[in-house]
LOZA-303224 format. One line per field, with one value per residue (C-alpha): residue number from 0; y, x, z. Coordinates in Angstrom, 3 decimals. Each point is the difference from the previous one (the first is absolute). Layout:
<sites>
resi = (NUM, ...)
v = (Y, ...)
u = (X, ...)
w = (Z, ...)
</sites>
This chain:
<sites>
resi = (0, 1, 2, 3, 4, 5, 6, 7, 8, 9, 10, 11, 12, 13, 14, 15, 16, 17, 18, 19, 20, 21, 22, 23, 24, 25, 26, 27, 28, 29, 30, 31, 32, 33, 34, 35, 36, 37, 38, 39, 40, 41, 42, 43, 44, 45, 46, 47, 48, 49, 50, 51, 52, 53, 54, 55, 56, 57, 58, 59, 60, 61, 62, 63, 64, 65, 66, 67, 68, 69, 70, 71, 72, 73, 74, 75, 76, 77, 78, 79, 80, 81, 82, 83, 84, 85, 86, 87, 88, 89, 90, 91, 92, 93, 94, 95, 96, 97, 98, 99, 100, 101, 102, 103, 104, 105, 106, 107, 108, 109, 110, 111, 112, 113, 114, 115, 116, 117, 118, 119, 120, 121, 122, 123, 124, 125, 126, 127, 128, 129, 130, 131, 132, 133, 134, 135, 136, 137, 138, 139, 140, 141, 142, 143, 144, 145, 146, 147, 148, 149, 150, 151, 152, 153, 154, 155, 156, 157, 158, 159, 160, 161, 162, 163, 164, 165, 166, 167, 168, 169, 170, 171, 172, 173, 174, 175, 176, 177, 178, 179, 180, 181, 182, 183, 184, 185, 186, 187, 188, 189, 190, 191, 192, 193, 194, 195, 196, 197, 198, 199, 200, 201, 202, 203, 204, 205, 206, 207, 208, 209, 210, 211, 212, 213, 214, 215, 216, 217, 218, 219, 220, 221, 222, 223, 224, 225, 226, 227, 228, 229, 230, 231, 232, 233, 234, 235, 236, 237, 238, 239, 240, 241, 242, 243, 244, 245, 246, 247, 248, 249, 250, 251, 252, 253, 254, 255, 256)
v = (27.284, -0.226, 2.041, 3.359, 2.783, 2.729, -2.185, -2.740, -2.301, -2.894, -1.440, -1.800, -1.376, 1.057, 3.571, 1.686, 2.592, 2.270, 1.487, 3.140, -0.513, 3.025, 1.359, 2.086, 1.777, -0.044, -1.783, 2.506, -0.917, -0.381, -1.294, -3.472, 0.044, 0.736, -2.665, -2.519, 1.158, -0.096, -3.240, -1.632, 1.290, -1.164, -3.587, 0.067, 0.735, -3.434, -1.702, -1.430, 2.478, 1.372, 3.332, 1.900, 2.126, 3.235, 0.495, 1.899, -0.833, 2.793, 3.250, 1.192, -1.817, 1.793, 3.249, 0.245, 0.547, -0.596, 3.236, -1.126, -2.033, 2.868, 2.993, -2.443, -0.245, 2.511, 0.429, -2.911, -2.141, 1.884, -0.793, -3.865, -0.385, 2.000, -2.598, -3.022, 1.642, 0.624, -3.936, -0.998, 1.905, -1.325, -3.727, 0.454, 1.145, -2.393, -3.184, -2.319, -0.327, 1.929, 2.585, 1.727, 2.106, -0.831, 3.725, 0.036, 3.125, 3.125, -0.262, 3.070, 1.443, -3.885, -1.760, 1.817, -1.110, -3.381, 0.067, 1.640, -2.351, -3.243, -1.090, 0.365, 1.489, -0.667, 2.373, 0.221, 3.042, 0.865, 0.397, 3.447, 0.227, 3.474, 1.207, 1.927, 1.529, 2.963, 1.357, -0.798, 0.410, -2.746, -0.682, -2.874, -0.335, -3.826, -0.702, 2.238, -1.933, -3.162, 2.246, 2.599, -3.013, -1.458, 3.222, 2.504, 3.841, 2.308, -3.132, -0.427, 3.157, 1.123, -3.783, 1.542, 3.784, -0.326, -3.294, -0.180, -3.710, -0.863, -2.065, -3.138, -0.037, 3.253, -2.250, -2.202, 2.447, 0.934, -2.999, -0.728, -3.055, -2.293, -0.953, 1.232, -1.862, -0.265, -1.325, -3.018, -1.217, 1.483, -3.744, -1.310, 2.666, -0.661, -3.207, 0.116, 2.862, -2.668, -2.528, 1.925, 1.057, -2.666, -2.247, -1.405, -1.190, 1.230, 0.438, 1.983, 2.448, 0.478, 0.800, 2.497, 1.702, 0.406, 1.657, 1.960, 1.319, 0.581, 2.449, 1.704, 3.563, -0.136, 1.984, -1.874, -1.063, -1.348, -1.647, -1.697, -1.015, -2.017, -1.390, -1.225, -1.897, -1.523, -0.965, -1.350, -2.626, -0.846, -1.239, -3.474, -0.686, -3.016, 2.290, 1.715, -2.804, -1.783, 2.711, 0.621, -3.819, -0.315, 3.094, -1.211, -3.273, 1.205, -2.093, 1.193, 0.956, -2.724, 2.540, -1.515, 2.716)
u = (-30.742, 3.802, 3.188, -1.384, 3.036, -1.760, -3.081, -0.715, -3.569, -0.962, -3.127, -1.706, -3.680, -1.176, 1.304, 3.242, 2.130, 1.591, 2.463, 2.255, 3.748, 1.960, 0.615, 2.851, -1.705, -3.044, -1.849, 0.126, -1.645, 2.455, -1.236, 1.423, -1.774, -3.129, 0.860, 0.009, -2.621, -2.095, 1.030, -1.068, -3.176, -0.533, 1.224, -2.125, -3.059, 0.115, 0.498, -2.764, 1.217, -2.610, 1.718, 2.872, 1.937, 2.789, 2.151, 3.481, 3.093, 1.970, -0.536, -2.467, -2.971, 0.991, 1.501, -1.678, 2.019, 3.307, 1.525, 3.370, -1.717, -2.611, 2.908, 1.965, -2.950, -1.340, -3.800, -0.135, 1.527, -1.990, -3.086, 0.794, 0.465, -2.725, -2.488, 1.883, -0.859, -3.600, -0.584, 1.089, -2.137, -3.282, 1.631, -0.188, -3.754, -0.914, 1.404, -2.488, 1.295, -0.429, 2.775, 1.059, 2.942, 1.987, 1.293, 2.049, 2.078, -0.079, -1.322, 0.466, -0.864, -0.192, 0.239, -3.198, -1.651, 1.238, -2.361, -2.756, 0.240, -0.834, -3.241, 0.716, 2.475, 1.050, 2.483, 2.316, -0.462, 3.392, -0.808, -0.758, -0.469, 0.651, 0.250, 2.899, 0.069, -2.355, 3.292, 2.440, 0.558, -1.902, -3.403, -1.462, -2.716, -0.372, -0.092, -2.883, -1.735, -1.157, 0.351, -2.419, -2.174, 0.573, -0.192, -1.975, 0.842, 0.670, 1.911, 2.322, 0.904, 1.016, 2.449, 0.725, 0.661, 1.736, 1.906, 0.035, -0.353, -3.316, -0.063, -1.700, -2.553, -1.176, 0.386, -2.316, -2.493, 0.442, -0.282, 3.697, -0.185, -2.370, 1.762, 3.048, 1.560, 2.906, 3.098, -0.431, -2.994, 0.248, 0.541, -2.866, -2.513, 0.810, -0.365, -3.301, -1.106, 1.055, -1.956, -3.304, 0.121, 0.730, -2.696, -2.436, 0.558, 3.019, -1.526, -2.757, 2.309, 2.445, -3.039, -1.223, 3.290, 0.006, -3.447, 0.918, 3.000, -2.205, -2.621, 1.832, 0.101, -2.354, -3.316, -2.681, -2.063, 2.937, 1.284, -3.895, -0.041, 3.470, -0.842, -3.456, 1.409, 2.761, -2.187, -2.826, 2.800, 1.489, -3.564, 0.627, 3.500, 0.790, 0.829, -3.031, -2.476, 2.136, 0.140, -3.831, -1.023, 1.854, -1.313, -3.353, 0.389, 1.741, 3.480, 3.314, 1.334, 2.090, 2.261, 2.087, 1.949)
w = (0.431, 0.713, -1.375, 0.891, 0.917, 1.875, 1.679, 1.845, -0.844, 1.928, 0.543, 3.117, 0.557, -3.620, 1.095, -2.175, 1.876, -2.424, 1.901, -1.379, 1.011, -0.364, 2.812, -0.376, -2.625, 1.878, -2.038, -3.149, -2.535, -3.196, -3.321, 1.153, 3.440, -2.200, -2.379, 2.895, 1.861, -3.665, -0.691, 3.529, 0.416, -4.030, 1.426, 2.835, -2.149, -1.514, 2.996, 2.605, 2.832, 1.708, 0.750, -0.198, 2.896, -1.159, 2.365, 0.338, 1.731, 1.857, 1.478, -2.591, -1.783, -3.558, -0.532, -3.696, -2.937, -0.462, -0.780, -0.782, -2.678, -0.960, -0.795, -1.916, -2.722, -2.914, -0.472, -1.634, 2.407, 3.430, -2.042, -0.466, 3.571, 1.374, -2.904, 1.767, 3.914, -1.339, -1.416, 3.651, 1.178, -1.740, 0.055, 3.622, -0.398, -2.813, 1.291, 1.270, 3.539, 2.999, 0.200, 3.494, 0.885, 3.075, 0.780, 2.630, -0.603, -2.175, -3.430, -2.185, -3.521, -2.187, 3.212, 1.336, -3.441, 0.250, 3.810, -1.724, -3.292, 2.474, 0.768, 4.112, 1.937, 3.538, 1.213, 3.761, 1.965, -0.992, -3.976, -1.743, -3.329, -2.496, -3.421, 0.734, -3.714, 0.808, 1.746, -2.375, -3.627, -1.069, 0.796, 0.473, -2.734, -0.323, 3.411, 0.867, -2.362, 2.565, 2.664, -0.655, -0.446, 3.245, 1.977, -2.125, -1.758, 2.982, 2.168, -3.338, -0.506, 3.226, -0.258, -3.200, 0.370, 3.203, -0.614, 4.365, 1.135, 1.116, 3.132, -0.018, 2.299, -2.224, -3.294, 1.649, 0.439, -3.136, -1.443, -1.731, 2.263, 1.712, 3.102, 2.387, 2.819, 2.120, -1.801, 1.799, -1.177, -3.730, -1.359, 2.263, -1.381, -3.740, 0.531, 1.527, -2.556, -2.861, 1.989, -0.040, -3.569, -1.701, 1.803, -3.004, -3.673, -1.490, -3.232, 1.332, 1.552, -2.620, -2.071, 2.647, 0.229, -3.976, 0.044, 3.066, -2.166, -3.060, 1.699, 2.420, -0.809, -3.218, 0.165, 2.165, -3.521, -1.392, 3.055, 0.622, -3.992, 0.636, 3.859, -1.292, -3.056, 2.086, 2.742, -2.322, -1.462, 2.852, 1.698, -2.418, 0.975, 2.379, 2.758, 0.470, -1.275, 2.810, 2.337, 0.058, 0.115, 3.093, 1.371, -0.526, 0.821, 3.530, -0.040, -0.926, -3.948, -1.499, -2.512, -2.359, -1.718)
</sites>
């Protein structure tokens, strides 16, 4: 997980810290910042990290798309990148380990998917996060996509139609993120957050998070007919034959995935 141009991934205590490194472009996302991003989080998926933080260096978390990259494309070309910014996005969802955004500045339009694409976010009192589109002349269509899922119809489109920055003790009401804290102690609280939620068998989890992934947002029948089926298989894996002996016999889980 070396050679990258635009980020920065190393890894400590079974954790990876992706870590976006352009700071004098804010941390726009270009089709090669989305190529590298792509590529680590695919890396990281076959490894036996436990979790994964996304960070940014600089001023700003991510100011979204790149637009000196964007106007210099056709149709063609606008639609190949936004296809490449949408597999990151579900890479980030469909990777097996836990996936939180360290937001410690402004994250707008892609950047504010990017926070609402992870599994957790923790966020300083300083961040905001916008889709600034809704007061431009270019809206921002794919990033409302995780967004309005994180934060529901009316709370999207007033991000969306106004485009103002949303403050982010409000996104924490709103549920964009989980957590905010002084700068200070941003690093502390992910890496308690990452502490708590990836407690357990690692194959159970990534399992979870998969099935999470595949109900969300389908109709409550559906949703039951896939959480049932999942749930039934998993009762005769190791981890929960494992986690339900020790339960019962009253000592501590021995997990060895």
């Amino acid at each position: 997980m070396a050679g990258y141009q635009h980020i920065r991934v190393e890894e400590a205590d079974h954790v990876v810290r992706i870590t976006m490194d352009r700071a004098s472009r804010r941390n726009s996302l270009s089709h090669d910042h989305l190529a590298e991003l792509l590529a680590a989080f695919r890396a990281v998926a076959g490894t036996d990290a436990v979790g994964v933080v996304l960070a940014g260096e600089g001023p700003v978390f991510s100011a979204g798309h790149d637009f000196a990259d964007v106007a210099s494309r056709d149709l063609e070309g606008v639609r190949e990148l936004l296809t490449l910014c949408t597999d990151l996005m579900r890479t980030i969802e469909s990777v097996p380990q836990v996936v939180i955004a360290r937001v410690h500045a402004l994250a707008t339009a892609a950047g504010c998917q990017l926070v609402a694409s992870c599994d957790l976010a923790v966020a300083a009192e300083e961040a905001g996060f916008a889709l600034p589109g809704g007061k431009g002349g270019w809206f921002c269509h794919t990033p409302a996509v995780p967004v309005a899922r994180a934060i529901g119809r009316k709370r999207l489109m007033e991000m969306a139609l106004t485009g103002d920055v949303v403050d982010a003790r409000t996104a924490e009401q709103w549920g964009l993120v989980n957590r905010v804290v002084p700068l200070a102690e941003l690093d502390e609280a992910v890496d308690e957050l990452m502490r708590r939620a990836t407690r357990g068998s690692r194959a159970s989890k990534a399992l979870g998070k998969q099935t999470v992934y595949a109900q969300l947002d389908r109709p409550e029948a559906d949703a039951y007919a896939i959480a049932v089926e999942v749930m039934a298989a998993a009762s005769q894996t190791p981890a929960a034959k494992e986690g339900m002996s020790s339960f019962l016999e009253k000592r501590k889980p021995d997990w060895t995935d």
